[in-house]
C-alpha positions in Angstrom: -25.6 48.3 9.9 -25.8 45.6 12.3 -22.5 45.4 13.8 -23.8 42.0 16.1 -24.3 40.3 12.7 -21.6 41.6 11.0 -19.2 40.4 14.3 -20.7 36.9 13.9 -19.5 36.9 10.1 -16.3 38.3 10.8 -15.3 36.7 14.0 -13.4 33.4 12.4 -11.2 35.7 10.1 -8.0 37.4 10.3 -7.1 40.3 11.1 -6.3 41.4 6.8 -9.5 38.7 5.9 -11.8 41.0 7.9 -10.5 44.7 6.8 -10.9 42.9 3.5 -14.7 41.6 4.3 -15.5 45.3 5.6 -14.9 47.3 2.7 -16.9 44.7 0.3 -19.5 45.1 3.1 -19.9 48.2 3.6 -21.4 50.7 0.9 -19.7 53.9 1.5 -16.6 55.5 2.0 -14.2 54.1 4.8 -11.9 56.1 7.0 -9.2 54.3 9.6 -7.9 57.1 11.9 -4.5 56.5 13.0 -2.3 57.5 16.1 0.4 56.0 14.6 1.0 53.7 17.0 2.1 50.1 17.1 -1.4 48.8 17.2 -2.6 51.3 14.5 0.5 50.8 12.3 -0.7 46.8 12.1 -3.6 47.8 10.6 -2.2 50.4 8.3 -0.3 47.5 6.9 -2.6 45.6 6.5 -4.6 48.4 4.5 -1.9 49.5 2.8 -0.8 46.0 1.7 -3.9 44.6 0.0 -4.3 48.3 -1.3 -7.9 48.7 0.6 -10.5 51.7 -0.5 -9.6 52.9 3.3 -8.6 56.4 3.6 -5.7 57.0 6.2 -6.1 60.1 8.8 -4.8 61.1 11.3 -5.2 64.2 14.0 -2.4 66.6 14.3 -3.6 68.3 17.9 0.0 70.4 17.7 1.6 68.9 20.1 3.1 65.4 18.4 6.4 64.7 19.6 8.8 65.0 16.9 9.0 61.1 16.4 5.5 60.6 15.6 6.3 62.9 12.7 9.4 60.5 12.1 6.7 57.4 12.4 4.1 59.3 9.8 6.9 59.9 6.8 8.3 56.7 7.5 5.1 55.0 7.0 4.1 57.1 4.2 6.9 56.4 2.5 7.1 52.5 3.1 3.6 51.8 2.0 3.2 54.7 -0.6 0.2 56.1 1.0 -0.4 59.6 2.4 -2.0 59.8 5.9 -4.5 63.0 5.5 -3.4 65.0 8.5 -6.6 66.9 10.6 -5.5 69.6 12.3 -7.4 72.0 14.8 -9.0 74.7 13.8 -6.7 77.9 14.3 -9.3 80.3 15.5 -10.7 78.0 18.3 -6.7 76.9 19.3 -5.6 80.7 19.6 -8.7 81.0 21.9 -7.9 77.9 24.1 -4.5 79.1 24.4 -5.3 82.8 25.1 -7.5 81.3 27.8 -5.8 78.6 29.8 -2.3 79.7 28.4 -0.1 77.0 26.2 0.0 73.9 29.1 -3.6 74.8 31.0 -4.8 71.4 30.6 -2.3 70.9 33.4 -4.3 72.3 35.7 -7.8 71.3 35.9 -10.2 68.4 34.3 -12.5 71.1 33.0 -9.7 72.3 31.0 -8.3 69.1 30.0 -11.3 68.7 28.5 -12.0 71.6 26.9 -8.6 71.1 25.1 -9.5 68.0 24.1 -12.4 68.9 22.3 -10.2 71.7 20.2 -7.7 69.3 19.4 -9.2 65.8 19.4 -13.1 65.8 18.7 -13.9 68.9 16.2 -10.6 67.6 14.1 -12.2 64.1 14.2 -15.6 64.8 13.8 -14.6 66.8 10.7 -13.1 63.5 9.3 -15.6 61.5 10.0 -17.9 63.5 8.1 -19.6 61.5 5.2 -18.2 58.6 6.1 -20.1 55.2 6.2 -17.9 53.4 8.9 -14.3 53.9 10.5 -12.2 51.8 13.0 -9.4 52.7 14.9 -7.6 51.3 17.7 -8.2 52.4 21.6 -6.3 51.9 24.7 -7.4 51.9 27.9 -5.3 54.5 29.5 -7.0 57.4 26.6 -10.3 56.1 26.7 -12.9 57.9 29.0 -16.0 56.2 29.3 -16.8 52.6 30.3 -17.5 50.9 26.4 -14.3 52.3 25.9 -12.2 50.5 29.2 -11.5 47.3 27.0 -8.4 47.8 25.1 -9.6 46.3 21.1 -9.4 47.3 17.9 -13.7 48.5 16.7 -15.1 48.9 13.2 -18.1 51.4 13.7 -20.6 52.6 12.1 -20.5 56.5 11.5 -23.8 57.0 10.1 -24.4 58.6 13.5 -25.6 61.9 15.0 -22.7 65.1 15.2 -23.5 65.1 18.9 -22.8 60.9 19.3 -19.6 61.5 17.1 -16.7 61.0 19.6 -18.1 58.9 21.9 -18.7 55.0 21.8 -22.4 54.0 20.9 -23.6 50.9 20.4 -21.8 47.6 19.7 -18.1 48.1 18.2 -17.0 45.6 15.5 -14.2 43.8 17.2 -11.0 43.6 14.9 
């Protein structure tokens, strides 16, 4: 998928025109991963209101302030959709916690880290999986590397490596 190309084609459309353009052009299943947020929950609109072959997710680390849940139902129940929660897996979260103990991320980067791959990446990379594109919405503050410092809204490609999953690569598909 050449996401220069498919910019160029998109860049004159709206924000619903283009989520609309996507799922025509892309052959294969479509995932929009979700924080919930104000930015995300435009685009969940959006998806929700011209009933788009997008399937919602979002990643449950277990530690969601109670109104996030609040924000989930809510938008379930407005738009009639169900958001497919990813969780982490249990084993590897008893581990981490046995380890650094419930708040180690605190404490050191190594350990932020390390928590963020047990409740961010595997969770994510597991929806991802067999998808043929996602977008989601990224803020500066969260993002870690530099093709990540602009805050925009990217369409990308997942037909990617496991080990590239997680990380920006290549040219996003600006939203």
């Amino acid at each position: 998928m050449n996401m220069i190309a498919l910019n160029e084609t998109l860049k004159n459309l709206t924000l619903p025109q283009r989520l609309a353009a996507i799922v025509k052009m892309v052959d294969g299943p479509l995932v929009f991963t979700t924080s919930l947020g104000i930015e995300d929950q435009l685009i969940t609109h959006h998806i929700a209101m011209q009933n788009l072959a997008i399937q919602l997710v979002t990643l449950d680390t277990g530690r969601l302030f109670p109104q996030t849940y609040d924000v989930w139902q809510a938008t379930e129940e407005k738009y009639g959709r169900r958001i497919q929660a990813m969780f982490p897996q249990a084993a590897a979260t008893e581990a981490l916690v046995a380890d650094q103990g419930i708040n180690g991320f605190y404490y050191a980067i190594e350990m932020r880290k390390a928590c963020c791959h047990v409740r961010k990446v595997e969770p994510l990379e597991r929806a991802l999986a067999g998808q043929r594109a996602c977008a989601w919405a990224r803020r500066r503050a969260v993002c870690a590397t530099p093709e990540w410092a602009q805050r925009s809204t990217s369409f990308r490609s997942c037909a990617r490596s496991s080990a590239e999953r997680g990380r920006a690569a290549g040219p996003a598909l600006k939203l």
